[in-house]
VEXDREN-2710 file (C-alpha; in Angstrom, 1 decimal):
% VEXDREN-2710
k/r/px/py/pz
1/UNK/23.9/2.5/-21.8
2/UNK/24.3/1.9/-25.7
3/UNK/27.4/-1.0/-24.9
4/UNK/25.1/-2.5/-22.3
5/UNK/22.5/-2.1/-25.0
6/UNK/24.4/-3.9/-27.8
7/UNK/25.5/-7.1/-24.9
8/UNK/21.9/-7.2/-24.6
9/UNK/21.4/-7.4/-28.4
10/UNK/23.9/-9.8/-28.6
11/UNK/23.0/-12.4/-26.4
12/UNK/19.3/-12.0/-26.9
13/UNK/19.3/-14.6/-29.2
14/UNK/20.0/-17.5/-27.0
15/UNK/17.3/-16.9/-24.7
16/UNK/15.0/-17.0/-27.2
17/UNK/12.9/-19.3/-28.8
18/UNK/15.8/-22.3/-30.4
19/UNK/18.2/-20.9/-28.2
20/UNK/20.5/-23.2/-25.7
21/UNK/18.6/-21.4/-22.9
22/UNK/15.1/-20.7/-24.1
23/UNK/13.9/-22.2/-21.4
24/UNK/15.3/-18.8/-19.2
25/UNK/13.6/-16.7/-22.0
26/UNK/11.2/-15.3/-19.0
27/UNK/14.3/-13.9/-16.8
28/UNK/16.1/-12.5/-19.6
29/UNK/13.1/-10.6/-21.0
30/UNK/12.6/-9.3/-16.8
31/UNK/16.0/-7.6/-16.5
32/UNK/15.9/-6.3/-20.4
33/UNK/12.2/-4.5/-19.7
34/UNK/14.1/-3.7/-16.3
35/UNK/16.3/-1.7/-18.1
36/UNK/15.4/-0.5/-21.5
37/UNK/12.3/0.5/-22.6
38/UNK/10.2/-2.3/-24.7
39/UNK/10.8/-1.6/-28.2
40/UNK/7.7/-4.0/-29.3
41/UNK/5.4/-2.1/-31.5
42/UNK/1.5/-2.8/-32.6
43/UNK/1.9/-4.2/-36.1
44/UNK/-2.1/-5.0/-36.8
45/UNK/-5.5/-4.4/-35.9
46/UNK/-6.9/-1.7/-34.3
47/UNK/-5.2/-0.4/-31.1
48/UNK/-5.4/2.7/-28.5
49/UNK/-1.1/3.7/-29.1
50/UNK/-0.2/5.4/-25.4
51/UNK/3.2/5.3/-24.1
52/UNK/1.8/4.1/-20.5
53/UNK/2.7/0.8/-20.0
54/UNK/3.0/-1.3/-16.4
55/UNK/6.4/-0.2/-16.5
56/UNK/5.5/3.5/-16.4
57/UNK/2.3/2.7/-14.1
58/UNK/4.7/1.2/-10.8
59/UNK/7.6/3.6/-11.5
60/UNK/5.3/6.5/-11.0
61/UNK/3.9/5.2/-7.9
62/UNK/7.5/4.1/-6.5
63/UNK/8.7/8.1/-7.2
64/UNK/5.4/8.7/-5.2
65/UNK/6.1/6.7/-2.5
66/UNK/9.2/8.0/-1.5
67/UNK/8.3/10.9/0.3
68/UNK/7.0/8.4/2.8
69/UNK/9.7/6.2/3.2
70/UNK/12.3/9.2/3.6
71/UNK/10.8/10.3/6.2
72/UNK/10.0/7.0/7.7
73/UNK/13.7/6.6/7.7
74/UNK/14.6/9.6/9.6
75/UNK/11.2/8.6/12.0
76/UNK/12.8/5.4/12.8
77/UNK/15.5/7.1/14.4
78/UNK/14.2/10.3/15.3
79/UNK/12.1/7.7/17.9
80/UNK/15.7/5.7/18.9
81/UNK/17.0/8.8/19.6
82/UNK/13.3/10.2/21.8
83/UNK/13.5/6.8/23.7
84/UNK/17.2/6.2/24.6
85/UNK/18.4/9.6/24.7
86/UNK/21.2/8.9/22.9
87/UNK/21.8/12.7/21.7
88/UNK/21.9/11.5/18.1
89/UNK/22.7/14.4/15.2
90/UNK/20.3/14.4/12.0
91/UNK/22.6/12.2/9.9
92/UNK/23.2/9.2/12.9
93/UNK/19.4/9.1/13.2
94/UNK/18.9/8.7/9.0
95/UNK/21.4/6.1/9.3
96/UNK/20.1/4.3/12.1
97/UNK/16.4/4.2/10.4
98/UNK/18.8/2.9/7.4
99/UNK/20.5/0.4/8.9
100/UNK/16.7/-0.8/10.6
101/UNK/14.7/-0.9/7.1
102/UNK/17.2/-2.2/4.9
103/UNK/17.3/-6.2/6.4
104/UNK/13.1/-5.8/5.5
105/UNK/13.7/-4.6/2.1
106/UNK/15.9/-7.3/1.3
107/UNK/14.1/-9.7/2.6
108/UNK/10.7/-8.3/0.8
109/UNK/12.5/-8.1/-2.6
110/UNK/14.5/-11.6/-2.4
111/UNK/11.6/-13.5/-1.4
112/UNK/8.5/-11.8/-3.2
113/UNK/10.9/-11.6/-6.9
114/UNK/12.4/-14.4/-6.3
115/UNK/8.6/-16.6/-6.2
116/UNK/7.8/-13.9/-8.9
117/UNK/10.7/-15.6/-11.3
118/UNK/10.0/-18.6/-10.5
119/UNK/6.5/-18.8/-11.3
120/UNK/7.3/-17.0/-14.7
121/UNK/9.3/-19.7/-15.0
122/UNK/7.0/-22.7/-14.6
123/UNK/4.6/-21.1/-16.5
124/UNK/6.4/-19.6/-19.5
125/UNK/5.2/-16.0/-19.1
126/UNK/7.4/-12.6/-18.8
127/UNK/7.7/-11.2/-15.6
128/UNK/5.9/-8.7/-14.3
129/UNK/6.7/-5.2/-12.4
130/UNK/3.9/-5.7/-10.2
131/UNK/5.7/-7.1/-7.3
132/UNK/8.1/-4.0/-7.4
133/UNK/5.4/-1.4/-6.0
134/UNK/4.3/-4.1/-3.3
135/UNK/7.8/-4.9/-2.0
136/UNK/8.4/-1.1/-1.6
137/UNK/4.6/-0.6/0.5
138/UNK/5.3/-4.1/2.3
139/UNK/8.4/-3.1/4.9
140/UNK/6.6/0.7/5.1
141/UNK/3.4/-0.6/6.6
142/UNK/4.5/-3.3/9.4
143/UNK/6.5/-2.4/12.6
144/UNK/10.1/-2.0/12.1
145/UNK/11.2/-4.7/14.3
146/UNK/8.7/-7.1/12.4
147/UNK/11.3/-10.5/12.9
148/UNK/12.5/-11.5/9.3
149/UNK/11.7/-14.8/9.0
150/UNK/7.8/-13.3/9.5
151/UNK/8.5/-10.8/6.7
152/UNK/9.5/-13.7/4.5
153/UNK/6.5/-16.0/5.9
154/UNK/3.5/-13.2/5.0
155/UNK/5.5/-12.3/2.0
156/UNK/5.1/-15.6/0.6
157/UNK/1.8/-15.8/1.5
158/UNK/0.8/-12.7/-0.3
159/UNK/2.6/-13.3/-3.6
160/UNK/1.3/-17.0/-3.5
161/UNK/-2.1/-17.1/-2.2
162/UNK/-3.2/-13.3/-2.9
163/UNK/-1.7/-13.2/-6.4
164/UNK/-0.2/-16.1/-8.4
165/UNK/-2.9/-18.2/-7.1
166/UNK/-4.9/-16.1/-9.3
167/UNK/-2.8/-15.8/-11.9
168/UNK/-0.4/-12.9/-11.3
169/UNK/-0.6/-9.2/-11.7
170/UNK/-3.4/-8.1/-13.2
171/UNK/-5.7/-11.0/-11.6
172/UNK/-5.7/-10.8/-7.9
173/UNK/-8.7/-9.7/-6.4
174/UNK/-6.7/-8.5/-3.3
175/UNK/-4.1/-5.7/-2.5
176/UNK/-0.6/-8.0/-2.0
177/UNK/0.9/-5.5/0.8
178/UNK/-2.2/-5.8/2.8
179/UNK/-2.5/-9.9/2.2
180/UNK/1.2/-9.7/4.0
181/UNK/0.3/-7.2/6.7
182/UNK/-2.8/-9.2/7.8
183/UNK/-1.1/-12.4/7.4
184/UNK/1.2/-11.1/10.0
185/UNK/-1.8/-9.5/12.2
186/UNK/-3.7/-13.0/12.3
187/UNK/-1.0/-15.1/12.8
188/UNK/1.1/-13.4/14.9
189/UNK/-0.9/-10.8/16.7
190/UNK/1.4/-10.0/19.2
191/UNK/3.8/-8.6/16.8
192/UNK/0.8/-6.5/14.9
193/UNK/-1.6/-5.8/17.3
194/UNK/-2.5/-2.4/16.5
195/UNK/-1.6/-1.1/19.8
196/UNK/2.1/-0.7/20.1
197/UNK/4.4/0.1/18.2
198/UNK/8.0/-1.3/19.7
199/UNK/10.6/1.8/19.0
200/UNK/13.6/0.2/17.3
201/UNK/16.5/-0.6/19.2
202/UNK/15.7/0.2/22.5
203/UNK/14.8/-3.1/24.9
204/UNK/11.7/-3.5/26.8
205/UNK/10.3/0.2/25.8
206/UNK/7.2/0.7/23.6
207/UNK/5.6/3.9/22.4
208/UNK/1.8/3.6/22.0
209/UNK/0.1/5.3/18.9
210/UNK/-2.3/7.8/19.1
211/UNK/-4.5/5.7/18.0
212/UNK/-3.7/3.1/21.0
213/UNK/-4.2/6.0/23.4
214/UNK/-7.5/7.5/22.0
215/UNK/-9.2/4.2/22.5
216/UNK/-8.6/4.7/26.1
217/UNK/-10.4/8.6/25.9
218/UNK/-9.5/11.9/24.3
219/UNK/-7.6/12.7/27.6
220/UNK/-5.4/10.2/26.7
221/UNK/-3.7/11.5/23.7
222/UNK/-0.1/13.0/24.3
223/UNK/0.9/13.7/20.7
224/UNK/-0.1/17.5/18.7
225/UNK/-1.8/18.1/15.9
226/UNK/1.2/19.2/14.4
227/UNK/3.3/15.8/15.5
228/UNK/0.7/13.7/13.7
229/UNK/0.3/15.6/10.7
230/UNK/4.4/15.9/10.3
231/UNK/4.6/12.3/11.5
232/UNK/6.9/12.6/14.4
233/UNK/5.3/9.9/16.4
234/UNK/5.5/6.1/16.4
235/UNK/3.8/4.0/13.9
236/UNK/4.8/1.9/10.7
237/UNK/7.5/3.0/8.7
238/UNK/5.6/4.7/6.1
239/UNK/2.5/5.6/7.9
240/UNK/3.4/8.6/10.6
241/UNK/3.9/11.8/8.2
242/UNK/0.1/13.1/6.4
243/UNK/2.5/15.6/4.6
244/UNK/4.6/12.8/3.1
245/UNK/1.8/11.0/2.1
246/UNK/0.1/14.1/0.6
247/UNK/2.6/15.1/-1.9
248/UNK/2.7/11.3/-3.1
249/UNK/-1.1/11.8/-3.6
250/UNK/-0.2/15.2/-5.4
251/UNK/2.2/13.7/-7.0
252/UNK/-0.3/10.2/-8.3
253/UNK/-3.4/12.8/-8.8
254/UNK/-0.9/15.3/-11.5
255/UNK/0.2/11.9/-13.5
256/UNK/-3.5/10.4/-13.2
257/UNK/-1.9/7.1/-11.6
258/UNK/-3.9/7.5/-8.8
259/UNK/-8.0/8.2/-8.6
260/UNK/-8.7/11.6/-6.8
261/UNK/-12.3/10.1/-6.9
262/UNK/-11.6/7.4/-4.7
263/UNK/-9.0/9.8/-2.4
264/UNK/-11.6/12.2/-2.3
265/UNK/-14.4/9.4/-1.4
266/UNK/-12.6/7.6/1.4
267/UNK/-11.9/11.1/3.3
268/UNK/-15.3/12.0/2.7
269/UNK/-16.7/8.8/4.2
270/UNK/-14.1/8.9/7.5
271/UNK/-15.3/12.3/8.2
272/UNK/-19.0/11.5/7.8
273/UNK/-18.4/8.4/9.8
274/UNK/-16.5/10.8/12.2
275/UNK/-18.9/13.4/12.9
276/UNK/-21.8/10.6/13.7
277/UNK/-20.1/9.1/16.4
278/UNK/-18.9/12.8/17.8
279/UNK/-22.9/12.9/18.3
280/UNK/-23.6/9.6/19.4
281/UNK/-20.4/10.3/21.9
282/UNK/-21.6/9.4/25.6
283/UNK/-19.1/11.7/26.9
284/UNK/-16.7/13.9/26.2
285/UNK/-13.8/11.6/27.3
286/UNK/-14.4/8.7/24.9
287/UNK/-13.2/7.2/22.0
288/UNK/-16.1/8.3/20.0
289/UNK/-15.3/11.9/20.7
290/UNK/-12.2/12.5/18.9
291/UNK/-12.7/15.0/16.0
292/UNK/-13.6/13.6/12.9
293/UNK/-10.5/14.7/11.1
294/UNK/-7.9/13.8/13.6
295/UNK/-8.6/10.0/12.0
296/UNK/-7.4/11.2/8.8
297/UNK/-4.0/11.9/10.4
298/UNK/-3.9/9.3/12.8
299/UNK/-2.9/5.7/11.8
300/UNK/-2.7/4.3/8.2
301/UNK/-6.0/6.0/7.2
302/UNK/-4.0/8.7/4.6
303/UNK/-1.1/6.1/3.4
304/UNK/-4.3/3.8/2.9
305/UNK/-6.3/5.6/1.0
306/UNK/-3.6/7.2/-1.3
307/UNK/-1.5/4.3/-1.7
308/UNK/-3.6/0.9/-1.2
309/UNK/-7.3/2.0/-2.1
310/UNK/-6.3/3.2/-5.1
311/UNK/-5.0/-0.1/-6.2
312/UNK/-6.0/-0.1/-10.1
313/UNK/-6.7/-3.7/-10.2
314/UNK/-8.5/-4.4/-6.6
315/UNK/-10.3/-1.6/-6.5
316/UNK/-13.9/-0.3/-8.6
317/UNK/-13.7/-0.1/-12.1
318/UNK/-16.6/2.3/-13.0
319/UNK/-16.1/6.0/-12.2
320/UNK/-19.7/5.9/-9.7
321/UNK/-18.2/2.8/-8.4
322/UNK/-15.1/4.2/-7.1
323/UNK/-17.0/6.9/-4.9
324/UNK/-19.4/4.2/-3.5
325/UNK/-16.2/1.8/-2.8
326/UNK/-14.3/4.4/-1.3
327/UNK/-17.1/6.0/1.1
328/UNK/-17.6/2.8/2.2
329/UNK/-13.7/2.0/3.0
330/UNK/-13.9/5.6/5.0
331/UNK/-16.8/4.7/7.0
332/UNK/-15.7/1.0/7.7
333/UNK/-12.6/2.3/9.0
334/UNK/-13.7/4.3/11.4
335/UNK/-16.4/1.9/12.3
336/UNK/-13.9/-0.7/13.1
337/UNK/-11.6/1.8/15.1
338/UNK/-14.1/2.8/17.2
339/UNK/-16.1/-0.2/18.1
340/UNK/-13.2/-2.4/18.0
341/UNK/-11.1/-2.2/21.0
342/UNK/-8.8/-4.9/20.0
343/UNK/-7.8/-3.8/16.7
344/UNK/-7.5/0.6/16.9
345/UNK/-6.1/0.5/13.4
346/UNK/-9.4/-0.2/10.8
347/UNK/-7.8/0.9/7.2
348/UNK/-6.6/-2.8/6.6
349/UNK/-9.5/-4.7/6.9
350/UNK/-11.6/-1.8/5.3
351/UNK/-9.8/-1.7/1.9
352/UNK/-9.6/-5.9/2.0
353/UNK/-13.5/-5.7/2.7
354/UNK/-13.8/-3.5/0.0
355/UNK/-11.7/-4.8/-2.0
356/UNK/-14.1/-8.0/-1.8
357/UNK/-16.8/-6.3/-3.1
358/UNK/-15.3/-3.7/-5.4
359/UNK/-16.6/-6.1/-8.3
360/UNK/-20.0/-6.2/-6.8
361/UNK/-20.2/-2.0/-6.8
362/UNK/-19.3/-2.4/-10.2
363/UNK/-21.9/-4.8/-11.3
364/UNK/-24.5/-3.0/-9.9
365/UNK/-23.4/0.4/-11.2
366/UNK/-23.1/-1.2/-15.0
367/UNK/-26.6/-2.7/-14.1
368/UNK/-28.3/0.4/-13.2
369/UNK/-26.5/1.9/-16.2
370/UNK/-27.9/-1.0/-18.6
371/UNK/-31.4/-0.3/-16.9
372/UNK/-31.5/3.4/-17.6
373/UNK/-30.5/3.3/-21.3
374/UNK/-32.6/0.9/-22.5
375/UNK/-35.7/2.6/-20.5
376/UNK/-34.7/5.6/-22.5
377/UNK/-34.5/3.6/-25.2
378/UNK/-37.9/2.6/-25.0
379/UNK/-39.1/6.3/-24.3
380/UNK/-37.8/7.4/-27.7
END
């Protein structure tokens, strides 16, 4: 590293400012913070010195997220090899779920970095890491066989519309990952429907989700506990395995990346939400009736609420905030997978709801806050 270092050192100069290619100052600076660590220091005023940077933020989240997409790897052809009987060892089925993901991942980082650069570009600023975490979440929360000219389509759209548009990382008001995933779900619902989930490789056969199957009746489910808390059944990539997804929250929670609050919250208000319609249930055999905590297992519910409502920038800012905003996402979700026949999955449109209003909650928390001291202050 110290000889790539000192070729760094050296050429450093010309992408600066007077250089012969200044102009590509953005891209150079990119791939230096990509690999070193920023050696710019606070020279004046008064500053709060941490060694947590935006850097530090996304990688800790990308170690967290990779529980998921191991095991989403090995899913993808653990369910090949359930549907075509094709007798596949352990090793075949990793590299089948390899050889599936990879063409997403390609796509997700070549299109979303390379909009990234060129925006830096245009407007003269550095590049940031942001896009990094969102390419990783984009190919683990869509179906595998998602076509890749549709990958590259929402991909665009989220990076565009959902970030730049506002001014890059930092400034969106939106999670990215879910902009792309309900891109694809409103423009080409027949590829995310919510329903399905078409097991890779395998023509003409489709494995329903227990979600698709408890909205015909409790009767209906085939899968165990124990399949949808490992995550052997079908679903996106990084979506199937609760375990996964819980040592990625352990894992966020220990390096206080991630808010428990909010974790804590959104569980709180699925179960809540949960246990309500288990007594408003007209029967026994309905939708309505599935235990409350079989929706924390089932779908996107867990990747959602460790991964994509803790979002530091879309999500509530003020520490009451973040247990109203994530309540609410918890309860909206179930809500919308309950009493919405044509969508079972509810976490996306729960956390972009939410994320709508996050600044809203946080208004009227600082309000409130505002109110009470200067009442107090009065009092004294």
């Amino acid at each position: 590293m110290s000889k790539l270092r000192k070729l760094t050192d050296k050429i450093k100069p010309t992408f600066e400012k007077g250089g012969k290619l200044s102009f590509l100052y953005s891209t150079f600076e990119a791939f230096e913070s990509f690999l070193f660590v920023p050696n710019r220091v606070t020279r004046s005023g008064v500053h709060v010195r941490d060694s947590v940077d935006i850097k530090r933020v996304m990688t800790a989240v990308m170690i967290a997220l990779v529980p998921s997409l191991l095991f989403g790897i090995y899913n993808i052809g653990y369910q090949h090899n359930l549907a075509s009987n094709a007798g596949m060892e352990f090793w075949e089925m990793v590299w089948f779920g390899i050889l599936k993901i990879l063409p997403l991942y390609l796509v997700s980082y070549i299109v979303g970095l390379g909009i990234e650069f060129i925006s830096a570009q245009l407007r003269g600023h550095e590049v940031s890491e942001g896009y990094l975490v969102s390419g990783l979440i984009i190919p683990l929360i869509i179906p595998i066989t998602t076509p890749l000219w549709m990958l590259a389509l929402a991909v665009a759209f989220a990076v565009i519309i959902g970030k730049e548009i506002f001014g890059g990382t930092g400034m969106n008001i939106w999670n990215p990952a879910l902009v792309a995933r309900a891109f694809l779900f409103f423009a080409y619902p027949s590829h995310m429907s919510g329903d399905k989930v078409w097991v890779a490789g395998v023509d003409g056969f489709s494995g329903a989700t227990p979600l698709a199957q408890t909205s015909e009746g409790l009767s209906s489910l085939h899968y165990s506990v124990s399949d949808m808390f490992f995550g052997f059944i079908p679903g996106s990539v990084g979506e199937t395995s609760t375990l996964a997804i819980l040592l990625g929250a352990v894992f966020l929670i220990y390096t206080g990346i991630g808010s428990w609050k909010i974790m804590l919250s959104t569980v709180a208000g699925g179960l809540v939400m949960g246990f309500i319609a288990n007594l408003a249930a007209p029967s026994a055999d309905c939708a309505m009736a599935i235990p409350a905590w079989y929706h924390l297992i089932m779908g996107g519910f867990a990747f959602g609420a460790v991964f994509m409502a803790t979002d530091p920038v879309t999500a509530a800012q003020t520490e009451s905030g973040k247990w109203i905003y994530g309540f609410l996402i918890g309860v909206l979700a179930v809500i919308i997978r309950l009493f919405n026949p044509g969508y079972p999955e509810g976490m996306m449109l729960a956390i972009l709801l939410m994320n709508t209003f996050a600044p809203v909650i946080d208004h009227i928390v600082v309000g409130r806050n505002i109110k009470r001291r200067l009442k107090r202050a009065k009092t004294v």
